[in-house]
N, C-alpha and C positions, 0 to 999 in steps of 0.2 A: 504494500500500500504506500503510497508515495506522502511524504512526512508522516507518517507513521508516529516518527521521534518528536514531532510537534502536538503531533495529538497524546501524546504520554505525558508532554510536559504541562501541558493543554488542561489535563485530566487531575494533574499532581496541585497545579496553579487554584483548580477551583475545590478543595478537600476543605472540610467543615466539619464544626464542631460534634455535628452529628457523626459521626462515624462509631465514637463509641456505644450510643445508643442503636444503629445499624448492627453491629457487631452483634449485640447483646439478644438482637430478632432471631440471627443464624446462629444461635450457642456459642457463641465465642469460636467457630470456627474458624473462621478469617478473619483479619484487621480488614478495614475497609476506609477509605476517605472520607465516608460522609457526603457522598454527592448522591440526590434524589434521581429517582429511573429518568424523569422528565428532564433533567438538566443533561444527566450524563447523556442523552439521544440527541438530544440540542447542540451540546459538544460533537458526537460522532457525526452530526446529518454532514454538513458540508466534505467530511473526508471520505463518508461512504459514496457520496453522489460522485466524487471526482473516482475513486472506484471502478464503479460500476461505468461511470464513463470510457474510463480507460480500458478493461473486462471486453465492452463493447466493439470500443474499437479494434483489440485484437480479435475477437472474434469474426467481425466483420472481414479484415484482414486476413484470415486463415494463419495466426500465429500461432506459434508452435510453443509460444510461452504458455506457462499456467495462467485459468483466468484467477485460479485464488489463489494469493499472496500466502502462503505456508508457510515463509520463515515469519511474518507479522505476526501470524497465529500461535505458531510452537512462542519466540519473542514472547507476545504479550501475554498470552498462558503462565508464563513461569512469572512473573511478577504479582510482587506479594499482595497486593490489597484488593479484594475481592472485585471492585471494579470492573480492574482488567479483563476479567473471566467475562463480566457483562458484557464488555465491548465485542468481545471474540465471540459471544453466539449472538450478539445483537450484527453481527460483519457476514458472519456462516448465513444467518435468515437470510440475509440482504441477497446474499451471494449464490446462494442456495441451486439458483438453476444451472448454474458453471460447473459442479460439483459430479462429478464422473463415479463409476462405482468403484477404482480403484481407491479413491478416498475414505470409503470407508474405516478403516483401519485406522486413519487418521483423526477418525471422529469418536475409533474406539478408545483412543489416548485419551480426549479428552474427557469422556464417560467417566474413565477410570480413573483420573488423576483429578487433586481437588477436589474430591465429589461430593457434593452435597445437593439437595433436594432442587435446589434454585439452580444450579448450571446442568445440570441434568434436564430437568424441564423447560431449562431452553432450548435446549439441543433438540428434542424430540421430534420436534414437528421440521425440522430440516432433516434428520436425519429417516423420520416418515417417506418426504417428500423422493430422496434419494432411494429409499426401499419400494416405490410404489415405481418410480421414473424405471428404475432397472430390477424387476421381479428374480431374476436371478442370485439377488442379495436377500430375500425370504431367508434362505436354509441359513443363513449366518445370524437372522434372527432366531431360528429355532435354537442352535447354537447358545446365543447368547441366555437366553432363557435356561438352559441348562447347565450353564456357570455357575460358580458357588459366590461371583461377584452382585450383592445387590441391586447393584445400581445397572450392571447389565441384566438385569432380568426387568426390573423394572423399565428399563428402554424398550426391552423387545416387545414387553407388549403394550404398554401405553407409547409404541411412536404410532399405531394407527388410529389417534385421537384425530377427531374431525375429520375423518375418509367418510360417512354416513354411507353410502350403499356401493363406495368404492370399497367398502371393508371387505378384506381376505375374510371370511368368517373364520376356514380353514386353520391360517394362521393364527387369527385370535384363540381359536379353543386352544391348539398345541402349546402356545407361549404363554397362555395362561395355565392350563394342567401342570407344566411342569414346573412353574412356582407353587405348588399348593403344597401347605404343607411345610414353610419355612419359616412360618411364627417371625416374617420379620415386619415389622410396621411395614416400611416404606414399597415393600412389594406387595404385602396384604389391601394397602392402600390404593394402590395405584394399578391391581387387579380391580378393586373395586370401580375406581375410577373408570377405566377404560370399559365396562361392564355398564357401567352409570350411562356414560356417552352412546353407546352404541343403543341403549332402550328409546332415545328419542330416535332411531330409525326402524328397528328392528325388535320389540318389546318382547314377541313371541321365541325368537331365537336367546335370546337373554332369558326369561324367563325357564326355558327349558334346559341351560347351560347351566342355569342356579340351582333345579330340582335334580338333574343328573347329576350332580357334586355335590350335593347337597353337608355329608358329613366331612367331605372333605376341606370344604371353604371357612376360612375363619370367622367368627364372627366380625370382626372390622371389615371383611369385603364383604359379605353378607350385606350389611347394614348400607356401606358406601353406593353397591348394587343397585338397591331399592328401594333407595330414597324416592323418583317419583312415578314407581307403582305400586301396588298392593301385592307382596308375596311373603307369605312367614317363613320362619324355614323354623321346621323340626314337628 
């Protein structure tokens, strides 16, 4: 990404006092600057549009360069104030249709590293977008779901958030079954969630997925599930 190093500086220049109270939202996970989502996007817009500018033109071009800047990304990744993590899935969104499937791998890093609820749920829906773009990347979700990594289980099956009747059904069952059963919040959760999502297109497919697991599912996905229908379990 071209000044890059301006927009770091950019980022460091606008940090407030709020940060320890930021901090304190994520568990004291990460130090953070104290910059609000709305400011810090207001920072990024001007460097992502010249981006995506540049992205274009070589594509238009037939260049042989990457359109996504991947040293910017590994870069701003490793630096310490949770920010930085924003900026790089708030760059990955933007970027998203440039994103090739050998990429993947590269998105697996960042699943893995730093993880927590909030850089993982950014990624998701780009990294959806890249699973649906090239289907051949499915069995690396099924994959991922069968990881002893929480945070890869919880991607593989909440990236098909907001697909509605583009949804794998296929894929949903698999990558959810093989979470069941890990008593961990954040998969138990975000089974539910993606469970939740897919009743506003599908109520009868969800419904029938909650009564065939039935003792298998925990109650937090249970509950997350079918928030707005009527199904008991037990």
């Amino acid at each position: 990404m071209e000044n890059a190093q301006a927009l770091i500086q950019e980022l460091y220049a606008n940090a407030t006092p709020d940060a320890a109270a930021m901090a304190k939202y994520q568990r004291n996970q990460f130090p953070f600057l104290g910059i609000r989502s709305q400011d810090r996007r207001e920072i990024l817009k001007p460097y992502l549009k010249a981006a995506k500018e540049q992205a274009k033109n070589q594509y238009q071009a037939n260049s042989d360069l990457p359109m996504i800047d991947w040293q910017f990304v590994e870069h701003t990744w490793a630096l310490g104030e949770r920010e930085f993590q924003y900026i790089v899935c708030d760059y990955l969104a933007a970027m998203k249709i440039y994103l090739l499937a050998e990429d993947l791998p590269k998105l697996k890093v960042l699943i893995t590293s730093k993880s927590w609820w909030d850089s993982v749920d950014s990624l998701v829906k780009t990294i959806g977008h890249l699973v649906h773009k090239y289907p051949e990347l499915r069995a690396e979700m099924v994959n991922w779901s069968k990881a002893d990594n929480i945070w890869l289980k919880r991607t593989a099956m909440i990236h098909q958030l907001g697909m509605k009747d583009q949804t794998d059904t296929l894929l949903l069952a698999v990558t959810c079954e093989n979470c069941l059963g890990t008593n961990e919040f954040f998969v138990d959760k975000g089974m539910g969630w993606i469970l939740r999502d897919y009743v506003k297109t599908n109520q009868a497919w969800v419904a029938s997925f909650l009564k065939s697991h039935e003792k298998q599912l925990s109650n937090l996905t249970w509950r997350e599930a079918s928030k707005h229908f009527a199904i008991e379990k037990g």
